[in-house]
C-alpha positions as MATLAB code, in Angstrom:
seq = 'XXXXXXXXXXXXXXXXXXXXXXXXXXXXXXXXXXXXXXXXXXXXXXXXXXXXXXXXXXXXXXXXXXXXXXXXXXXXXXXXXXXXXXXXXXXXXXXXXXXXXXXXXXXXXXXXXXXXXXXXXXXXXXXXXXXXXXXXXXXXXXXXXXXXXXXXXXXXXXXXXXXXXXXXXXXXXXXXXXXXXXXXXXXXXXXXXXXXXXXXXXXXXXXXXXXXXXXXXXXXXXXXXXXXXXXXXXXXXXXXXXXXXXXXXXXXXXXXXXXXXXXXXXXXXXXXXXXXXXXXXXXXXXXXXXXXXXXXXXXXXXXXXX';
ca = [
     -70.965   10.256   52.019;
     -71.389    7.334   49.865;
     -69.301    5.749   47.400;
     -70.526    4.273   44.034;
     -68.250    1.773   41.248;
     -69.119    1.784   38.003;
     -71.575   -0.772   37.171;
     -68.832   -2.630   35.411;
     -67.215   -3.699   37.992;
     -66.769   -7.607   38.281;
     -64.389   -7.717   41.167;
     -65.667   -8.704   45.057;
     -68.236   -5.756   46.489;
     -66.636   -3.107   47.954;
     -66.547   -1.994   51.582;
     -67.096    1.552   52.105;
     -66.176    3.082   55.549;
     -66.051    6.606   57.269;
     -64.690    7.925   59.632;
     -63.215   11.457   60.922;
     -59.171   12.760   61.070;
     -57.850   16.297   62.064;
     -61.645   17.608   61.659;
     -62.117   16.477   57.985;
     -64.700   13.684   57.265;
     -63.317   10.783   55.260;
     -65.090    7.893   53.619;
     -63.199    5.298   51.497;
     -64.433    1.951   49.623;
     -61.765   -0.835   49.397;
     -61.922   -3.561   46.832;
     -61.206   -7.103   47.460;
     -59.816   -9.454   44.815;
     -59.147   -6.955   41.940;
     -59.783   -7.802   38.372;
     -59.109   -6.296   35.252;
     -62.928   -5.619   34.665;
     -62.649   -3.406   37.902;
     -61.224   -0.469   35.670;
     -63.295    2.380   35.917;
     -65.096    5.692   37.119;
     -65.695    5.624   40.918;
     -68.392    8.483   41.853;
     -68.044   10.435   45.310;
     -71.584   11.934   46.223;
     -72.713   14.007   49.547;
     -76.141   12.585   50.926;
     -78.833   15.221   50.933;
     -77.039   17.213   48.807;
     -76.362   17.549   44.576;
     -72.725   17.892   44.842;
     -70.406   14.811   43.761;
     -66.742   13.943   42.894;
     -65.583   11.124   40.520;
     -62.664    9.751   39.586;
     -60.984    7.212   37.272;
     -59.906    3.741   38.572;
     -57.231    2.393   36.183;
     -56.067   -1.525   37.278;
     -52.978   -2.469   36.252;
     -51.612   -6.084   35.600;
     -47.792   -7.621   36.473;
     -47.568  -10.623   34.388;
     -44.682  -13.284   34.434;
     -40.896  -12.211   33.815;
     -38.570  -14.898   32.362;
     -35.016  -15.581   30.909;
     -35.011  -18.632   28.746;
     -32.789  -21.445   29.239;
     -31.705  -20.001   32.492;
     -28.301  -20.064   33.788;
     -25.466  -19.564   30.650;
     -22.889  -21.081   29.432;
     -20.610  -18.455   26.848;
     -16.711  -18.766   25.606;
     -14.822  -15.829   26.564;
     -14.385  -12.754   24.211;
     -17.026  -14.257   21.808;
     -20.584  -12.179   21.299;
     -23.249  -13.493   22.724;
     -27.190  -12.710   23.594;
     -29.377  -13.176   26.460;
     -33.233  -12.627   26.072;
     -35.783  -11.158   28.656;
     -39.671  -12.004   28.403;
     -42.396  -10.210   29.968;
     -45.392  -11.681   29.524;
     -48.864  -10.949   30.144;
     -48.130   -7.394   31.812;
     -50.784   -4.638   31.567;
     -49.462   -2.124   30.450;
     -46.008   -3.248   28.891;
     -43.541   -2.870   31.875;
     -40.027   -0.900   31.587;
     -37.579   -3.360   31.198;
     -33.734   -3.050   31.691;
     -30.684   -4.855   32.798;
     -28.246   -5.320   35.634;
     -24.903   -6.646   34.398;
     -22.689   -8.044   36.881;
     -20.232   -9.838   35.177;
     -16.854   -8.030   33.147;
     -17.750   -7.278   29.667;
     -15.533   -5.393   26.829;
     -18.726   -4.370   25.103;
     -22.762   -4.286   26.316;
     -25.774   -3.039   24.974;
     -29.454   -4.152   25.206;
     -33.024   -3.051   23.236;
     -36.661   -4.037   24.187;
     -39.909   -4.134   21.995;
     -43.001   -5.671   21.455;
     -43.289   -9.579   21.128;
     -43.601  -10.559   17.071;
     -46.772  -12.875   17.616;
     -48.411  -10.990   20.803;
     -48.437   -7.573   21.407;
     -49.572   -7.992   24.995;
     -45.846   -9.007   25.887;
     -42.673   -7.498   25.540;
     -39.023   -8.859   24.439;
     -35.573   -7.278   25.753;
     -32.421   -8.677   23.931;
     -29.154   -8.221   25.859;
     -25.739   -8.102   23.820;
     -22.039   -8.352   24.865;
     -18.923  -10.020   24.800;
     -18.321  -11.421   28.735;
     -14.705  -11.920   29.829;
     -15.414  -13.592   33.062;
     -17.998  -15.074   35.312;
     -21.273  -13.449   37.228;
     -24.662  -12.463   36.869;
     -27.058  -10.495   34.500;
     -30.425   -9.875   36.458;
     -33.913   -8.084   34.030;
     -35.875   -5.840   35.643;
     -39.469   -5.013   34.378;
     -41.070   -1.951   36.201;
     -44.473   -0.628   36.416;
     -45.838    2.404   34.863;
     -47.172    4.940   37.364;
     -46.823    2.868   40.215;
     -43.572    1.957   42.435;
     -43.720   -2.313   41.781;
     -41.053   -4.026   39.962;
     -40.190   -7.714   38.640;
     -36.782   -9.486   38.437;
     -35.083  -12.184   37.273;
     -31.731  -13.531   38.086;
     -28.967  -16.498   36.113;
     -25.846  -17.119   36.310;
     -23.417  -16.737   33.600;
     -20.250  -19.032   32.989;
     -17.387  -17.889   30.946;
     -15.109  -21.040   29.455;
     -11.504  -20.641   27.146;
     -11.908  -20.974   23.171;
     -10.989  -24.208   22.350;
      -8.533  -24.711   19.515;
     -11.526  -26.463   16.867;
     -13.467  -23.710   17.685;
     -11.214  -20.779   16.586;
     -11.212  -22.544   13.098;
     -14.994  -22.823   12.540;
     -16.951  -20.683   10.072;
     -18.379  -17.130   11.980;
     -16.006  -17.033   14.793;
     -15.477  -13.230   15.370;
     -11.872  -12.286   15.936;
     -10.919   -9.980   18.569;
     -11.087   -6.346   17.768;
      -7.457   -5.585   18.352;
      -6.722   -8.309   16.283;
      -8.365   -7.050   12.995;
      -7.354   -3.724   14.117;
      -3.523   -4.992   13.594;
      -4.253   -7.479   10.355;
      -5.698   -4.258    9.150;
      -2.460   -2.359    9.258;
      -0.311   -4.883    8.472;
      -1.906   -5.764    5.403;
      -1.870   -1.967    4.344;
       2.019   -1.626    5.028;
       2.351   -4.824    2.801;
      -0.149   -3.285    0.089;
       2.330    0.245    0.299;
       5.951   -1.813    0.532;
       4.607   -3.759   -2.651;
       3.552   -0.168   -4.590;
       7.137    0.853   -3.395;
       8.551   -2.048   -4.775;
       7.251   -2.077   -8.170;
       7.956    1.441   -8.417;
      11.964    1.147   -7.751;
      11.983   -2.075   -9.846;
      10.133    0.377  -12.868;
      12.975    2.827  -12.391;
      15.866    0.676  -12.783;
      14.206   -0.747  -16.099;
      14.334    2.314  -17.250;
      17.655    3.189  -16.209;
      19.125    0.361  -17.841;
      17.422    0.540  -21.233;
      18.671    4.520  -21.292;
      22.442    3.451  -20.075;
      22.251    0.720  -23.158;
      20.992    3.589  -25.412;
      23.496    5.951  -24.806;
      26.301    3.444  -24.646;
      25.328    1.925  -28.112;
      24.887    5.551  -29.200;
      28.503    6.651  -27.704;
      29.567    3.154  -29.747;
      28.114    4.242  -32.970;
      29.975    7.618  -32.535;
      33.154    6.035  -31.872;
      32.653    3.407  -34.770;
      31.959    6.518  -37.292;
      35.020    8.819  -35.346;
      37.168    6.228  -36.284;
      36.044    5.377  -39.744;
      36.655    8.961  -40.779;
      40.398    8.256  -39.283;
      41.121    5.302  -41.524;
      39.872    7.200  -44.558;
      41.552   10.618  -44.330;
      44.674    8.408  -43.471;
      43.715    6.538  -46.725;
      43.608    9.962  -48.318;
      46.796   11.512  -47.156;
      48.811    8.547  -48.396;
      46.870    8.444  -51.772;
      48.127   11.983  -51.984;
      51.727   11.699  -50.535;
      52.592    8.332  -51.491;
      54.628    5.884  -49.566;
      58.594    5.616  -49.475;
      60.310    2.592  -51.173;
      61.769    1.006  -48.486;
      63.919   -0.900  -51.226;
      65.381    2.276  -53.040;
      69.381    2.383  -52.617;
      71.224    5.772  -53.703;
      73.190    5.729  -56.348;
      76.301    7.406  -55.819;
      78.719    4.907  -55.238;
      77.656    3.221  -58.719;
      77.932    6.632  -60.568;
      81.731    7.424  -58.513;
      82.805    3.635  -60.258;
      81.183    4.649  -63.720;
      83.102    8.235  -63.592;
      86.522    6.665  -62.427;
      86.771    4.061  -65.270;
      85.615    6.695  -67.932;
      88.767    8.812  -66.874;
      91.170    5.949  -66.985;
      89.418    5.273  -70.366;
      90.349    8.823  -71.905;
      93.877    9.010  -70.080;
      94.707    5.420  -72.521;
      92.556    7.464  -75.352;
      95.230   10.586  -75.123;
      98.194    8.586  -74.925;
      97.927    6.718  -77.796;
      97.029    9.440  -80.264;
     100.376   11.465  -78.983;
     102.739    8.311  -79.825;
     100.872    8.274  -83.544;
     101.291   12.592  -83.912;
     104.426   13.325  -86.209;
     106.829   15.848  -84.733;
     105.885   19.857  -85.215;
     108.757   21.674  -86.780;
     107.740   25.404  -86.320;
     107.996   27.294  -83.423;
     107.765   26.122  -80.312;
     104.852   27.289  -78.292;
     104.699   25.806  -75.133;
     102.233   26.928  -72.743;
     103.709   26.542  -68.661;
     103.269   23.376  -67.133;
     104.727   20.488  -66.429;
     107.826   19.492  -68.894;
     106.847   16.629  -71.602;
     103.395   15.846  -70.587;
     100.539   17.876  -72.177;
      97.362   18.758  -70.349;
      94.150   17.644  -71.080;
      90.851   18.893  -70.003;
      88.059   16.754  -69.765;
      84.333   17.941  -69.194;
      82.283   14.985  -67.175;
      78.703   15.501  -66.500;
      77.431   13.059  -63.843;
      74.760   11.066  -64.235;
      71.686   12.889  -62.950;
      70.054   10.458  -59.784;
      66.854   10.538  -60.094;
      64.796    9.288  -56.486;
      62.270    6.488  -57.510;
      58.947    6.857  -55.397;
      56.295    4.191  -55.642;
      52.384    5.328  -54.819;
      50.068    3.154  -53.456;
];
């Protein structure tokens, strides 16, 4: 059996060996001081005989695996990022993350390195909340070999200058609440102006309709006065200084019969005695009767219009 490398091959000459297990003959070439020109086909071949086997030697490279900066210093509850570098690595390694330290929120992504795309680049985000360690991890394709590296992080308070500065990240439970506090304040101020609205207009209507229910009482009481004003006009008012006069006409109506009893006296001492018969009518003996007609003075009620 005999072994051949490709004639690429710029590593140390191989050393082929054979030898015999469980009945089967085995032959095997091992390779001292592997480069990355070693990659290539290997050829199996029988001697004496046409038959041969080949196969495909990839090499694969573990480069360097490093954390800048190395151990951290962070303030509590404030996001922060930790990057990973593998470099040098054929092919690109797997890379993840161990985090050993308390965190509220974590996530991580790797790519390829901006200015060389032989390397690789995994950026680690979260927001610690105490101390520990975050460890990367690069693995192998295809073959069971790994890399790590290991730093320490440290977790200090806020201090009170920093919570002031420009692009310091509040809590999320504490935007959560400004968040619904400042919308109850937005809806009690909508409420507000809405009630103070209504009793605007409540007021302006109450002034309407009292200086309408005025107006109506003004005119009500205008057409009172002048129907009064017309029912006197018509009617007339009594003369508070009219006296009867009765008593003046009684006076007037005694004296005029005192009058014509002096009048009838005086004509029967002129009258010359009547020498025929004598026709007395009955009455009284020596004293003739007179009749007197009196009309009374007609009252008349004075009335004075206004």
């Amino acid at each position: 059996m005999q072994l051949e490398r490709h004639p690429g091959h710029t590593g140390c000459p191989g050393r082929a060996g054979s030898y015999e297990e469980g009945g089967n003959s085995i032959s095997e070439m091992i390779i001292r001081d592997v480069q990355l020109g070693d990659t290539g086909r290997i050829k199996c071949s029988l001697q004496n005989s046409d038959r041969d086997a080949s196969a495909f030697l990839s090499v694969q490279v573990m480069g360097e695996l490093l954390i800048p900066r190395g151990n951290l210093v962070v303030t509590e509850d404030k996001p922060c990022n930790v990057t990973c570098h593998a470099l040098g690595w054929i092919p690109l390694p797997d890379i993840s993350w161990e985090i050993g330290v308390p965190v509220s929120h974590s996530s991580y992504y790797s790519g390829l390195e901006p200015d060389d795309l032989q390397s690789a680049v995994s950026v680690l985000t979260l927001t610690p909340q105490g101390n520990g360690t975050l460890t990367c991890l690069a693995n192998m394709k295809g073959l069971n070999a790994h890399k790590s590296v290991t730093v320490n992080l440290t977790v200090v308070q806020p201090s009170w200058g920093s919570i002031d500065k420009a692009g310091t990240a509040l809590p999320t439970w504490a935007i959560a609440l400004l968040a619904v506090s400042l919308s109850l304040l937005f809806i009690l101020i909508i409420v507000l102006i809405i009630i103070f609205c209504c009793c605007c207009v409540s007021s302006r209507q109450g002034k309407k309709e009292s200086s309408y229910q005025s107006e109506i009482r003004k005119s009500a009481s205008m057409k009172t006065n002048k129907e009064s004003l017309e029912t006197n006009v018509k009617s007339g008012s009594e003369n508070n200084a009219y006296s009867p006069d009765e008593p003046r006409m009684a006076k007037l109506a005694s004296l005029a019969q005192e009058s014509s009893e002096s009048s009838v006296r005086e004509q029967q001492g002129n009258r010359q005695p009547y020498q025929g018969p004598d026709h007395r009518l009955p009455g009284p003996a020596g004293r003739p009767q007179v009749s007197f007609i009196m009309t009374s003075p007609k009252t008349v009620r004075n009335a004075t219009l206004v």
